[in-house]
Each structure stands twice: as structure tokens, then as C-alpha cells.
N, C-alpha and C positions, 0 to 999 in steps of 0.2 A: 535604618531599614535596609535588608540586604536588596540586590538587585531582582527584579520580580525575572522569573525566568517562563517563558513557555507562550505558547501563541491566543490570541484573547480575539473574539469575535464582537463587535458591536452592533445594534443592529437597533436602528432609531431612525425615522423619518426626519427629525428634524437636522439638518447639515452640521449647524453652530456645535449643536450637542455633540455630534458626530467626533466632530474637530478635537474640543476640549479635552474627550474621552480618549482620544487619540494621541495629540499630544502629551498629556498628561501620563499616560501607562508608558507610551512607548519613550520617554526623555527615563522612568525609571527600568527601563529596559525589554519589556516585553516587546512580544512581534505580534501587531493589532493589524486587524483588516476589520472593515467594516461593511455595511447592507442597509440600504434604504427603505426595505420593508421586511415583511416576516416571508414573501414567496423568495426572497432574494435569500435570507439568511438561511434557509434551508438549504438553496444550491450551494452558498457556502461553508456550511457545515459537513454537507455533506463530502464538497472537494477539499477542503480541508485540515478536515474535523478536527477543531481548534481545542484547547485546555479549557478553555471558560469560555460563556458566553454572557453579556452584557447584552439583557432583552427587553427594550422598551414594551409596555402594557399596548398601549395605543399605538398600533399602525397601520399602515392602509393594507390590503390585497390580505393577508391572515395577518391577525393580532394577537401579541404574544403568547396568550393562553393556545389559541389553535395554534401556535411553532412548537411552546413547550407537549404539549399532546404530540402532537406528531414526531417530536425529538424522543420521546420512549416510546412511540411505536414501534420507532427503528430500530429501539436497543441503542441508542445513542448511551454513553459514558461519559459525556460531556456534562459537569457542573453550569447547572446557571444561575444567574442575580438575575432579577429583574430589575428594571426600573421605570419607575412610578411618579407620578406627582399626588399631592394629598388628598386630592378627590378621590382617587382611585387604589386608596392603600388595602382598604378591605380585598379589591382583588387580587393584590401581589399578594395576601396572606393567604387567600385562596390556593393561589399558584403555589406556594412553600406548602401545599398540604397534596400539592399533587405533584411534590416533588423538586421543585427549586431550591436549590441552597438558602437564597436570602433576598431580600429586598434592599435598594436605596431610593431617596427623594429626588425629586426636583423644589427647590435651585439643589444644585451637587456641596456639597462640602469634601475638595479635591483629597486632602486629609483620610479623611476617611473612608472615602473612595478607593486612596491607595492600601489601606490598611485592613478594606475587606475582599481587595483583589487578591493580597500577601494571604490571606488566612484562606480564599476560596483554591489556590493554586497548590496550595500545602495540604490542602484536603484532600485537591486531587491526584496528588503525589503517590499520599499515603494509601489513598481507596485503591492506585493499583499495586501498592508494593512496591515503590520504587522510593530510595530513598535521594538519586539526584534524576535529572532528567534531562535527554539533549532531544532537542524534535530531529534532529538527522536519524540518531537511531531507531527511534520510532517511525519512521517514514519509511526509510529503508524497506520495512516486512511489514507494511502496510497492504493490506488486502483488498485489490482492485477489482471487482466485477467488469460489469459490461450488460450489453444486451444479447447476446447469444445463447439458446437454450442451454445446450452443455454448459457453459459456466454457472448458470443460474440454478442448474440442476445440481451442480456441486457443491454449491455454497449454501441451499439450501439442505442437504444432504450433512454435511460440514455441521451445521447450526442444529441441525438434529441432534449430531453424533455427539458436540461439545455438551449439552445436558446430562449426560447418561457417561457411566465408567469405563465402556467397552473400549478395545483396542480399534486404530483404526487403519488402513493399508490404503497412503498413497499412492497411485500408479500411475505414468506415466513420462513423456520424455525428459532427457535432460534439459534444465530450463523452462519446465513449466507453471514453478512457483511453489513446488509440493515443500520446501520450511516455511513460506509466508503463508500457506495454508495451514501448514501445524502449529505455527504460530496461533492463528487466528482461530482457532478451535481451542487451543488455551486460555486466549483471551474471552471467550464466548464464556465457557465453561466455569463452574464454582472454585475454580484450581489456582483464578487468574491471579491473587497476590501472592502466590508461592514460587519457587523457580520453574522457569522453560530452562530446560539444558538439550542441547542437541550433538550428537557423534554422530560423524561418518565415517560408515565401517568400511568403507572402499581404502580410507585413506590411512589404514593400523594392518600393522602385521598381526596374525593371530596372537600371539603372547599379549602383544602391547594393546590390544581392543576388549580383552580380558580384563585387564591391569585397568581401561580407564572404565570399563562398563561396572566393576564390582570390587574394583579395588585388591590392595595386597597390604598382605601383614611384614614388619619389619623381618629383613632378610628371606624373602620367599624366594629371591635369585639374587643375581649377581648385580649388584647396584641399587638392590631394593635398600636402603640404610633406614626408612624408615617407614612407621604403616601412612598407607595416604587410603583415603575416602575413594570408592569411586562413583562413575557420576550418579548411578542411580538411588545410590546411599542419601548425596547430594541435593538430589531433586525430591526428596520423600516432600510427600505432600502435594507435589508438581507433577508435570509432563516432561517424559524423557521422550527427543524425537530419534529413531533410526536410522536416518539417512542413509541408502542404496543397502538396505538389509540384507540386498538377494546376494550380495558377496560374501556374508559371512560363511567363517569356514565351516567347514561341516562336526569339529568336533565342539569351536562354540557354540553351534545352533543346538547341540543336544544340552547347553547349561541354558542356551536361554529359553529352551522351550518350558525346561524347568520351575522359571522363573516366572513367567508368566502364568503358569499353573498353578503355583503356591503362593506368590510375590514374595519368594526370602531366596536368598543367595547365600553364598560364603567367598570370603575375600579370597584372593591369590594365596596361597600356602597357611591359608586356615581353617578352623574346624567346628567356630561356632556360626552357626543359621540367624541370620541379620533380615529378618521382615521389614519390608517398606511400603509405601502407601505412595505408587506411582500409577500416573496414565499413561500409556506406552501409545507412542503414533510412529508407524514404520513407514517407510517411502522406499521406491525401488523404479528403474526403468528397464529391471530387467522380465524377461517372460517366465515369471514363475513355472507356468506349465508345462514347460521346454523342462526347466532345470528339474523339476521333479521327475520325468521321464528319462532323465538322461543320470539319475542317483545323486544331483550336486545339491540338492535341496528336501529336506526333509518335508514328506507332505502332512506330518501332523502339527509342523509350527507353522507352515501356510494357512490352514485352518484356526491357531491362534491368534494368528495377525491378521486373517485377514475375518472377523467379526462385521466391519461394516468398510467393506472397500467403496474408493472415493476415484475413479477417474479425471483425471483431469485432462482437458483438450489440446491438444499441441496449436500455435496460435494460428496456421493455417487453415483451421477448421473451426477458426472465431475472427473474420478477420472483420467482422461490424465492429469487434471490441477493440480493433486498432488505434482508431480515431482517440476514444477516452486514455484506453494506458498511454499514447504518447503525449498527450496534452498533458498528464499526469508525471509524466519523467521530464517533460518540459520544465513544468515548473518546480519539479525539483530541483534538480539540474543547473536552473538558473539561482535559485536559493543559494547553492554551492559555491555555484561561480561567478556569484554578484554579481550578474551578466541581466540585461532590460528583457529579455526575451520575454515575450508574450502571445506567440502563436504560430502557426505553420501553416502556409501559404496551401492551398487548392491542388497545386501540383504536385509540391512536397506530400501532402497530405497522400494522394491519388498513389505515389510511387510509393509508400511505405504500405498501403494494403495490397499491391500489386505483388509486392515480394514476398516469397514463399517461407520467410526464417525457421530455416533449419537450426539455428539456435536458441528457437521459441524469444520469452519473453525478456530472458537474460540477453538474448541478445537485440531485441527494441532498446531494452534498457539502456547497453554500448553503444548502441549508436547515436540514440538521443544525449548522450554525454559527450559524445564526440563533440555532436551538432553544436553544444554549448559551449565547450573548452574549444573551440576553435570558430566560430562565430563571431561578428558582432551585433550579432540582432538588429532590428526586435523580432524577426523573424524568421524562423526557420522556410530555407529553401531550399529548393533539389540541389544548387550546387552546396550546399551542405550536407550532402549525404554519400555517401560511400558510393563508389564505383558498380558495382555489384548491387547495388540498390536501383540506382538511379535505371539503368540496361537493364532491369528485370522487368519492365512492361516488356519490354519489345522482344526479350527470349523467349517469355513464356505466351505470346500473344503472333497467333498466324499473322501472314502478312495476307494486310485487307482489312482484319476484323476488329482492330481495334477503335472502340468506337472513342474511347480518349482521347486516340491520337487524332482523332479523325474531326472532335468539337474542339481541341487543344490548335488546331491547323487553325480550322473556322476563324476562330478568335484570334489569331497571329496576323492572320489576313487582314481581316476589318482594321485593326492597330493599324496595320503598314497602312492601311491607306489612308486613315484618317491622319497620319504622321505624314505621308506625303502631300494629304490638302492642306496643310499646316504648313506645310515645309520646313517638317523637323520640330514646331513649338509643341512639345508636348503637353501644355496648359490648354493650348487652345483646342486640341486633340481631345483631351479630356473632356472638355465641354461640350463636343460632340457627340462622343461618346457617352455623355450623361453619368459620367463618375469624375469620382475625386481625383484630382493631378496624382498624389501619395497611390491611390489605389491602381493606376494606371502603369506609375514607375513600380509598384511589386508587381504588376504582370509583364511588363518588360521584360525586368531581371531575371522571373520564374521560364520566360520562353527564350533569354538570350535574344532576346532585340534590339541592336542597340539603337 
């Protein structure tokens, strides 16, 4: 049996079960987490959305049946087993009629266990098209919400779009997530086991963005020695993504308005018309409207691409969703860098919504990677954060009115003094204080107290 590969959710009330299930996958190699009920295993699902789930029938708070329902409400794509004991098998065959890959018993026979986890994981392999699978690169363009209207306006707009064939026109800053959004509008969509292919046309001279958008026939120039495919040849059946489309030059834009009009091309230095069956998602942070008034943009391929345009919020104008994505790149982060990390302290927290990133969410992302490759956990704190982070309360915040700084005092105050009726024991401080010793040394650290 080869090594089982991909992350496994279990979620059973009882501990013992827990364990067995645990050790057993993860000595053949998978990455198991587990949930002691079915309200638990939803938040984990959701923050991790695991390759398989191992779903106990019977448990407290929602029981199986109401997780598997509510796991395709959400459009989840996660495979599940249930698992059952004899009394209760007729239900798990219920559940496989509403959807569940399969059932197993209690007592477990580990055997077999391992051997319908191997066949659940290859199923899910295949259901997307993927013939290996690393969970990095799937996390990577992993499509983070929030609670912010704008995002949820998007993403529900996004979910719309990914049904239906039309073209769609990402817009907004650099760093706002417009490939993990095209992405995840492929994966929504009926396209999803075919290729995602993405170019960016900022980044090709005109010749050479021609060459990889539609390909060239042997000897069409100087160094052409042979025909190659380009990529939208490539992606037939799939999604081609545009990236910063509004650069394209102005005599590509008249092939590819073209193209989008007919969906057939002709290779670099050929003559026969090549039909494809692509879905085109374009992105840009430039002001279209500028450049078609100023002649740099054609305003009749604007109206091809832009069918159902998608804004997206630069993260200064979502910054309730800060909390979540960094909790989210945390635990990536730490996946990476085998590092304990498990949270970020109140102040950290405070000083990463305070700051204004002008590199949006790619740059949460750097910095949270910082915090991890140069940390030792388990928590991130303000002195783990960039210079320019940490001083962004107090640039952008009048002197006076911050009321942070002003409950952040409070709290520094009561410490000193409970540390001075102490004289310095901070256990006994603690207990004054009515918190844990641990929880008292992260507010030290977080305010520089020594």
C-alpha cells in the first residue's frame, strides 16, 4: 500500500476512537485533525477543508446526518465515510443516498479502514482532475472570505458567474487576490477537471504573449524550430486567466477581441482557424476608462471582457476580514515552517487592522510569513511584526484619540502595580489579577514590561 497522501478530518465524540483513527492514518501518512462533535467539525472543515472526512452517525450538538446536509449546502467537495455501529447501519445507507462515499463499522477492522481511506482519497484525486496532489499548492489559491459586505458581494457574484459561460473582468488593486479568485470560479464551475492555465500579459513582450496565448507553427521567426501549442489551445475545455489584460498591446487586443467573438485563432505564422472551448477570466488594476479615452484600449474588447465584472475590495476597506486571513496564513505558515504557532496575541492582532496595506492581501500574506520564519512561537506578537506595522497605530491615529492606546495604558498600569504588590512574583500577580501566570507573561511581552 502506497503512502496515503492528503489531509483527513475525523470527527467522533468518543476520544479512544479518535485516537486509533488518528494514529492509524497518520503512521501511513496522511495529515489528520480531528472534532469532538458535528458544530466542531464544520468549523473545521470549513478552516481547513480537509480531502476526506471520517463522520461519526452519533454525536452531540449536530449529528452526522445534519454535518453531511449542511457540508452540501455549502457546496463542500469534500468526500465522506461515515462511521456507524450496527444498530445504526440502515442510517449510514441513508446518508450514501444523500451523498456519502461509503460507510464503516464499529469495532474498526484497521485493514480496512486503511484500504477504504486509499480508495476514498483516489477518488478524490480523480473527481478533481488531479492526477498527484500536494495540500501546499492547493492552499496557496485557496479562497478566503470574511465578513465584510464587499467580499461577500464578490464571492457571491463569483458563484453566480462560475455556473454560466460568460467572460468575467476582475478589477482591482494589485494584491487583491483577482488569480485566487479565478481560480475559484473554475473550481465552482462544470470546467473544474479540465485545465486552469493563467498568463500574465504585463509580463511578455508583444511577439512573445502572442506566441504563448495561440501558439506558433515551426519556423514562424527566428528560433521558432518547432510548432508549440499555445496556452489557449492548451486549456480547451478549461479556463484561461488574463492577468493585468489592460497592458495588452493594442495590436494583440484586435486578435484577441477576435477570439473571444468566435473562440478560434490561428497559430503564429499560420493559416489554419483552431476552435477551442475556453472560459476566459480577465484581471486588471488598471482604469480601463482612462485608457479607452486616451486611444490605449479598445472599447469594444472592454465590453467583451467585461460581461460580468467582479470588484474586489482592497483590504483597507475590509479590515473586520483581517482577523480571519491572518489566522489563515498563520496556520499556513506554520505548516511550512514546522513552527507551534497557534495564534496572535490582542495587540498583534489590534496593530495588523490598524495598518493601512497598501500591498493588500499579498502583503498580509509576507508578513505573516515573516512572523513564522523568524519566530519561535506559539504566538505571534507585535514584536514580530515589521517596523512599519507595529508605528502605524500611532501615525495614523491623532494624538489623544486613541482609544487602544489609551485601554492598552490602563492594562500596563494595573500589571505594574499588581507586580509591585508582589515584588516582582508574577504568579502571585496573576492571581490577583484573576488570570493565568502563561496568560499574564503574553501581556507582559505584548506591552514590553519587564
Amino acid at each position: 500500500m502506497k503512502p496515503l497522501c492528503g489531509t483527513i478530518l475525523i470527527a467522533d465524540d468518543d476520544v479512544d476512537i479518535r485516537d486509533i483513527l488518528k494514529d492509524t492514518l497518520t503512521s501511513l501518512g496522511a495529515r489528520v485533525i480531528t472534532a469532538p462533535n458535528g458544530q466542531e467539525c464544520l468549523s473545521r472543515a470549513e478552516a481547513d477543508v480537509p480531502d476526506l472526512i471520517l463522520l461519526d452517525i452519533e454525536m452531540p450538538i449536530r449529528n452526522g446526518l445534519e454535518v453531511l446536509k449542511e457540508l452540501q449546502q455549502r457546496g463542500s467537495e469534500t468526500t465522506v465515510i461515515m462511521i456507524t455501529a450496527y444498530g445504526t447501519i440502515e442510517r449510514a445507507v441513508e446518508a450514501m443516498k444523500q451523498g456519502a462515499y461509503d460507510f464503516i463499522t464499529k469495532p474498526f477492522d484497521l485493514d480496512y479502514i486503511a484500504m477504504t481511506v486509499e480508495r476514498a482519497l483516489e477518488r478524490a484525486r480523480l473527481k478533481t482532475g488531479l492526477e498527484s496532489f500536494t495540500r501546499e499548492a492547493g492552499e496557496r489559491y485557496r479562497l478566503v472570505g470574511g465578513e465584510s459586505p464587499k467580499m461577500k458581494l464578490a464571492i457571491a457574484t463569483a458563484r453566480k458567474a462560475a455556473a454560466s459561460k460568460s467572460t468575467v473582468l476582475l478589477l482591482g488593486e494589485s494584491g487583491t487576490g483577482k488569480e485566487v479568485f479565478a481560480r475559484a470560479i473554475h473550481q465552482w464551475s462544470e470546467r473544474r477537471g479540465e485545465p486552469f492555465v493563467a498568463i500574465n500579459c504585463v509580463g511578455l513582450g508583444k511577439d512573445l504573449l502572442e506566441s504563448e496565448l495561440f501558439g506558433h507553427e515551426k519556423g514562424a521567426f527566428t528560433g521558432a524550430h518547432q510548432l508549440k501549442k499555445g496556452k489557449m489551445e492548451l486549456a480547451h475545455g478549461g479556463t484561461v486567466f488574463l492577468d493585468e489584460a489592460g497592458d495588452i498591446s493594442a495590436e494583440l487586443q484586435t486578435k484577441l477581441l477576435r477570439f473571444l467573438q468566435e473562440r478560434e485563432f490561428e497559430r503564429v505564422g499560420g493559416t489554419q482557424s483552431i476552435r477551442v472551448d475556453v472560459r476566459v477570466v480577465a484581471a486588471t488594476n488598471r482604469d480601463i476608462g482612462a485608457a479607452i479615452k486616451e486611444g490605449r484600449f479598445r472599447e469594444d474588447l472592454y465590453y467583451r471582457l467585461n460581461v460580468i465584472p467582479i470588484s474586489l475590495p482592497p483590504l483597507r476597506e475590509r479590515k473586520e476580514d483581517i482577523p480571519v486571513l491572518a489566522k489563515y496564513f498563520l496556520r499556513r505558515f506554520a505548516m511550512e515552517t514546522k513552527k507551534n504557532f497557534s495564534t496572535i496575541t490582542a495587540d498583534a492582532e489590534a496593530k495588523l487592522i490598524a495598518y493601512t496595506w497598501p500591498g493588500n492581501v499579498r502583503e498580509l500574506a509576507n508578513v505573516l510569513e515573516r512572523a513564522a520564519v523568524l519566530g519561535d512561537g506559539p504566538e505571534i506578537t507585535s514584536e514580530d511584526l515589521p517596523l512599519r506595522i507595529v508605528d502605524s497605530e500611532t501615525q495614523n491615529t491623532p494624538e489623544g484619540f486613541s482609544y487602544r492606546h489609551a485601554v492598552d495604558a490602563a492594562r500596563a498600569e494595573v500589571i505594574r502595580k499588581a507586580l509591585a504588590h508582589t515584588k516582582g512574583n508574577r504568579a502571585a500577580a496573576a492571581r490577583i489579577l484573576g488570570m493565568h501566570k502563561t496568560h499574564l507573561l503574553n501581556l507582559m511581552k505584548s506591552m514590553r514590561i519587564e
